[in-house]
N, C-alpha and C positions, 0 to 999 in steps of 0.2 A: 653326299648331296651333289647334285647334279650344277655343274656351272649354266648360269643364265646363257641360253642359245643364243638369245638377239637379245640386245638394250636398245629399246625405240632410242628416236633420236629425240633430243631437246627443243622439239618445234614448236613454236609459240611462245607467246608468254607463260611465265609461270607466276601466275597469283599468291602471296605471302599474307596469312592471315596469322595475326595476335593480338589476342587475348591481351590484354595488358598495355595500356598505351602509355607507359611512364618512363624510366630510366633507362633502363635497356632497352627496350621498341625506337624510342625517340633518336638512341646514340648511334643504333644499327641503322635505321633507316636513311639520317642525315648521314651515316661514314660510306653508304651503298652510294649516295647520290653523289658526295663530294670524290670518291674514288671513280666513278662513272665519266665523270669531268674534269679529270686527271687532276684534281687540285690535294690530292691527299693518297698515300700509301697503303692499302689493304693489311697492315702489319697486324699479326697475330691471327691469322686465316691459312692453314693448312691448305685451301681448295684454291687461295689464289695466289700463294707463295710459294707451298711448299711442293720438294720434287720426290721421284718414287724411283728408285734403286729397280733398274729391272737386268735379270739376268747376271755374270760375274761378273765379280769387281773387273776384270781386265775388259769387259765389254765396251766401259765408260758409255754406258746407257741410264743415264736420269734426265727424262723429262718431267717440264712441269705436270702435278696433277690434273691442271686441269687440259695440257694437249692430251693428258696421257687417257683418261676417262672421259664421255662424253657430259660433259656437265654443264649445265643452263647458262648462260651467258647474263653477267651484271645489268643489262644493257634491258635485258629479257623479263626483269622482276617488275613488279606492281604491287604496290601494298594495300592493305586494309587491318582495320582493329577494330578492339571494343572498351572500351575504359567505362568504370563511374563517373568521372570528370568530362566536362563537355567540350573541354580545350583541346583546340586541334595540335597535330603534332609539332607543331612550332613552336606554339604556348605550352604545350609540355614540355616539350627538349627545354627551353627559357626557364620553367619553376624548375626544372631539374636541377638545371646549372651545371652539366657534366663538360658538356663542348662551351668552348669560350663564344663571346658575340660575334667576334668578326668572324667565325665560323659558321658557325648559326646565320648568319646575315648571307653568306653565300649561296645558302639554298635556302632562304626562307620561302621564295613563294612557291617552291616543292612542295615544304613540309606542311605551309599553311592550307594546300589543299586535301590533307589526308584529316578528318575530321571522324572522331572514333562513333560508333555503332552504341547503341544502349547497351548496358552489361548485364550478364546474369548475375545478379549478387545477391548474397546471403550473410545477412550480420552474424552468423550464429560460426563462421567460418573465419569471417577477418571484423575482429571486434573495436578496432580500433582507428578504422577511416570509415567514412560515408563517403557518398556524392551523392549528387543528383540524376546522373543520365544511367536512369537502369529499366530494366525491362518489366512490364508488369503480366501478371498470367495466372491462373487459378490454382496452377499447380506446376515443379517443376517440369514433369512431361513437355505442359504447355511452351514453358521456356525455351526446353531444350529443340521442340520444333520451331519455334521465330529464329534459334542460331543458326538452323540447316536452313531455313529461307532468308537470313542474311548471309548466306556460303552462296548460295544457288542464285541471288542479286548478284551478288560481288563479281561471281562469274562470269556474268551475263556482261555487266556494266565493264569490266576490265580485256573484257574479249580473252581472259586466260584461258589456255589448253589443258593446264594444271595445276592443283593448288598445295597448298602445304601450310599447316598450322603447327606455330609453334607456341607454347602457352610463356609468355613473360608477365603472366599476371603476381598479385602477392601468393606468399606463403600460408597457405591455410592449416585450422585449427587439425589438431592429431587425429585420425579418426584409422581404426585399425578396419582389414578387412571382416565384412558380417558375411549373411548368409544372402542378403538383399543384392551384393556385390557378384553372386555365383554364376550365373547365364543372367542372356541377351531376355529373355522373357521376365526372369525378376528384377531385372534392373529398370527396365521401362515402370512393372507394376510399383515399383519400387516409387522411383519418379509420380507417378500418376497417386500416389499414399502422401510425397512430401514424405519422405522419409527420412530422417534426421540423417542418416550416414552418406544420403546422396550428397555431396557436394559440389558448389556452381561450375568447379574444373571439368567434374565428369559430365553434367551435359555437353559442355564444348568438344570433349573429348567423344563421346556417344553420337553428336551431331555431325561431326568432321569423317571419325569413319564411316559413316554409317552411308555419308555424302561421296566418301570413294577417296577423302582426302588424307594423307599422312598427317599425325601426329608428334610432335613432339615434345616432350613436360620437362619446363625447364624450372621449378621448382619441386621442393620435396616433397611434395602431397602425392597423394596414396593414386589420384586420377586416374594412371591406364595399367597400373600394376594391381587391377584385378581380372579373376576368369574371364568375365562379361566383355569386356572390352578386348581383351584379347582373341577373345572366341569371335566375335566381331570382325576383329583386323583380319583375320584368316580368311573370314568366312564371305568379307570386301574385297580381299585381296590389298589390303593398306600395310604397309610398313610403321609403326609404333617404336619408339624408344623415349628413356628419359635415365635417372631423374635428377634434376635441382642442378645446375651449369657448376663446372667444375672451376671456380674461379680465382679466390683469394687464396685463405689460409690453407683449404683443402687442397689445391693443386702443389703449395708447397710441402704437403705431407706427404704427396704421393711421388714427390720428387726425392725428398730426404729419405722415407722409411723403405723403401726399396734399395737405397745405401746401404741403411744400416745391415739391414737382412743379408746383401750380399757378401757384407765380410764380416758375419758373425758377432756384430756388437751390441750386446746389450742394450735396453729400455729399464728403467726405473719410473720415469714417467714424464709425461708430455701435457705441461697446463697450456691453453690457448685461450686468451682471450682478444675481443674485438669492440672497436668504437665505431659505432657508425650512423651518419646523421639524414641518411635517405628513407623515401617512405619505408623501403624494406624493414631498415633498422628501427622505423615507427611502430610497422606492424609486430617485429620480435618483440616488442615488448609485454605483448599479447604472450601470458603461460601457455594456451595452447597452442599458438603458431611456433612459440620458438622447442615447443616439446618433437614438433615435425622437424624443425629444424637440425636439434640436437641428434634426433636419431638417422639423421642422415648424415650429420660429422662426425658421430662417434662409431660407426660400423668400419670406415676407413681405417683403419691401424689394426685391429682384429684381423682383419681379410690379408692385409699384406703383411703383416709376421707371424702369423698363425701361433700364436702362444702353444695351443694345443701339441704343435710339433716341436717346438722350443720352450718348455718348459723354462730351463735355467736360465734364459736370455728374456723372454717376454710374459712368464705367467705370474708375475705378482707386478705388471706397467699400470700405472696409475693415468689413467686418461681424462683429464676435464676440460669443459667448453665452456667458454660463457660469450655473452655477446651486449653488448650495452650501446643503450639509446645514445647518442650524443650528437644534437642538431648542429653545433660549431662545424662538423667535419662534414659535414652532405655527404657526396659520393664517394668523398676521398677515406677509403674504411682503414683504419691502421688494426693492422692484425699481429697481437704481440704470441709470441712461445718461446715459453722455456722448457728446454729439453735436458732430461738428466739422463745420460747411455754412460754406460761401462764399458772397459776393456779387459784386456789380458790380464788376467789374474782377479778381475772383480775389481782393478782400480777404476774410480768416478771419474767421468767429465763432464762439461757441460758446451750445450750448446744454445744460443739467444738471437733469436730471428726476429727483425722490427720489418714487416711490412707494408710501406705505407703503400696502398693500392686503389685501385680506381676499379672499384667493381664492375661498375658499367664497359670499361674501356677494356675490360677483361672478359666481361660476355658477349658483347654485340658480334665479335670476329666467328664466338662460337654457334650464334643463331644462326650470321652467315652461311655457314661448312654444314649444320645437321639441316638446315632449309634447302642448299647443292642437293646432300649427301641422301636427302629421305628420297628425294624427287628421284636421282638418279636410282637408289633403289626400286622405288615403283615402278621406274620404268625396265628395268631386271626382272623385273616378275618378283622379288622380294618380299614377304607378307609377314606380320605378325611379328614380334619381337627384333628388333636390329643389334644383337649386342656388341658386335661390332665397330658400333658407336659410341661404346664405354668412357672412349678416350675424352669425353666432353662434360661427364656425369659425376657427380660425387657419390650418388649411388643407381650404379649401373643397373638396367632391367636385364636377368636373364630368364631361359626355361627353368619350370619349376623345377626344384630339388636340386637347382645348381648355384654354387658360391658364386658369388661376381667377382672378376679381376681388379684389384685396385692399383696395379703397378703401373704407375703410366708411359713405362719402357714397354712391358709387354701390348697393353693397352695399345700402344702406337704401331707395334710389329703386328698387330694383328688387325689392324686398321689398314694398314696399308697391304698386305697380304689377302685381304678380302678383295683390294681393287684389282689386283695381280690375278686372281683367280678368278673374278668377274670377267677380264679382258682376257684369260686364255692364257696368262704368262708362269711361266715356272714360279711356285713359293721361295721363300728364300728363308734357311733357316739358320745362316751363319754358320756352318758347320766350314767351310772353306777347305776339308782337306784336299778339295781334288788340286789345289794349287803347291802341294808337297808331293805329289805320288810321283 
């Protein structure tokens, strides 16, 4: 693959569109503004923290990523959304409850002018919230073109040069790939039928590329991991990734079972459960949102110890999930697991992880870095699948007929080795012997 010749520059604004104006839309947009006005830390954002190793260790060359790649400037973004709730994002951040008052109070007449868009919605998907501010149309087709003329307003109105959708809407009902999903032609006819497997994600996803804009799915619905959409993103030239932000309990598995793997210890088996009292944890309690759900946590640990290769170590691990409603805790989700791994000679340990975590405070840094990260790809000439961008996913989108990486060590090496290669600089793959020759 050819490295990108030229990366346009980041001129203009770039326009920020999401789907979802709730807990995480509300926490990223108030931490952009407060970070903008030096009143708060960008902490947990790779694109405005973290630095890129270029060249040898003896070089002492790590600049930040974002001198190092040309990447949009905070200063640069604009937002817009769509929610079924008509509260603007002030009165959402506030029901949310994630950021305290006097924070919230900081930027309130920011946020109170971002006032969300009607939404595509479909009970048959998220069966357990309503609202009122949704969009009405004869048919989803219909829907899906009002979202591409609330992209092409948005536009207009924000004077952006660039846009980028990132979906933080809920988690929708399981719906496996059909035949309705295969090309850009039965996907429309599909839409224009109302056809039960279309769901409200993919027209936002069908409207954005189709508008020239990057997508990104930050839950675990099925949205831009079919043909259609993908043949699409090529065919716009859009850069696509997803799925479901890698945040709580998952991020802790990809930290620990890449441990285990590396020195040979045994799995018996990994129970997880979680409490959690935000709309999310409203909607899991929906069987079919949390069945999306589930099959996005439980692919995680197959992928990184490959039983298949480790029989004696991981092919009888007992893996279970659950997740339970519980209003007391709002955003703050405590994520418990008990781990049972063996050692040398088959003797048992254990290990017990309490993660009391702040879901939101844990994805907003990540919409940040894939909203930089799509744009700078676009502007790469980058098209169609980013996996790349794995490092942010619980389940990473690859080409077909490829595993997805779940180790968030390699994840990361190969995140940052993508920028190195964008920008012309030698890969780096640890090898270090030329510093013994």
């Amino acid at each position: 693959m050819e490295k990108p010749s030229k990366i346009a520059p980041a001129k203009g604004k770039l326009g920020v569109l999401l789907p979802g104006m709730g807990a995480v839309s509300t926490t990223f947009m108030a931490g952009v503004e407060l970070v903008r006005r030096g009143k708060a830390q960008p902490v947990g954002s790779l694109t405005q923290m973290g630095t890129i190793r270029l060249g040898k260790r003896t070089d002492a060359r790590s600049p930040l990523i974002k001198k190092f790649v040309p990447l949009a400037d905070l200063k640069d973004l604009s937002f817009a959304g769509w929610d079924i709730f008509k509260d603007n994002a002030y009165q959402s951040a506030a029901n949310a409850g994630v950021l305290n008052p006097q924070d919230l109070e900081k930027v309130k007449p920011f946020l109170s002018t971002i006032k969300p868009m009607k939404a595509a919605f479909d009970h048959d998907f998220v069966r357990l919230i309503d609202g009122p501010n949704i969009k009405k149309g004869k048919n989803k087709y219909e829907l899906a073109l009002q979202i591409k003329e609330d992209i092409a307003n948005f536009r207009k109105t924000s004077r952006a040069s660039r846009l980028v959708t990132c979906w933080c809407g809920s988690t929708e009902s399981f719906v496996k790939p059909e035949d309705v999903h295969s090309t850009p032609e039965k996907l429309v006819e599909a839409m224009k039928a109302n056809h039960p497997a279309i769901a409200p994600s993919m027209l936002y996803a069908w409207a954005s590329v189709t508008s020239g804009v990057p997508f990104a799915n930050g839950a675990p619905n099925l949205t831009v991991d079919i043909p259609a959409i993908q043949k699409l993103a090529h065919d716009h030239e859009v850069p696509i990734c997803g799925k479901d932000f890698k945040t709580g309990q998952t991020l802790m598995k990809t930290i620990l079972a890449p441990g285990f793997k590396a020195r040979m210890l045994g799995l018996d088996g990994w129970f997880s459960t979680n409490i959690l009292g935000n709309r999310d944890g409203e909607v899991l309690e929906d069987p079919g949102s949390f069945k999306t759900k589930e099959e996005s946590k439980l692919s995680v640990l197959e992928y990184i110890l490959q039983p298949q290769l480790y029989p004696q170590l991981y092919g009888k691990m007992h893996h279970k999930v659950r997740i339970n409603y519980y209003p007391p805790r709002g955003d703050n989700k405590e994520g418990w697991d008990n781990i049972d791994i063996f050692g040398w000679l088959g003797y048992p340990m254990q290990i017990k992880v309490d993660f009391l975590c702040r879901d939101s405070i844990l994805a907003a840094p990540i919409v940040l870095d894939l909203v930089l990260f799509m744009d700078l790809a676009q502007r790469a000439g980058m098209r169609g699948i980013q996996e790349w961008l794995s490092f942010y996913f619980k389940s990473p989108m690859t080409a077909p007929g490829l595993y997805p990486e779940h180790d968030l060590f390699i994840q990361s090496m190969k995140l940052k080795n993508t920028l190195r290669w964008m920008m012309g600089e030698d890969l780096i793959t640890h090898l270090g012997q030329e510093y013994y020759d």
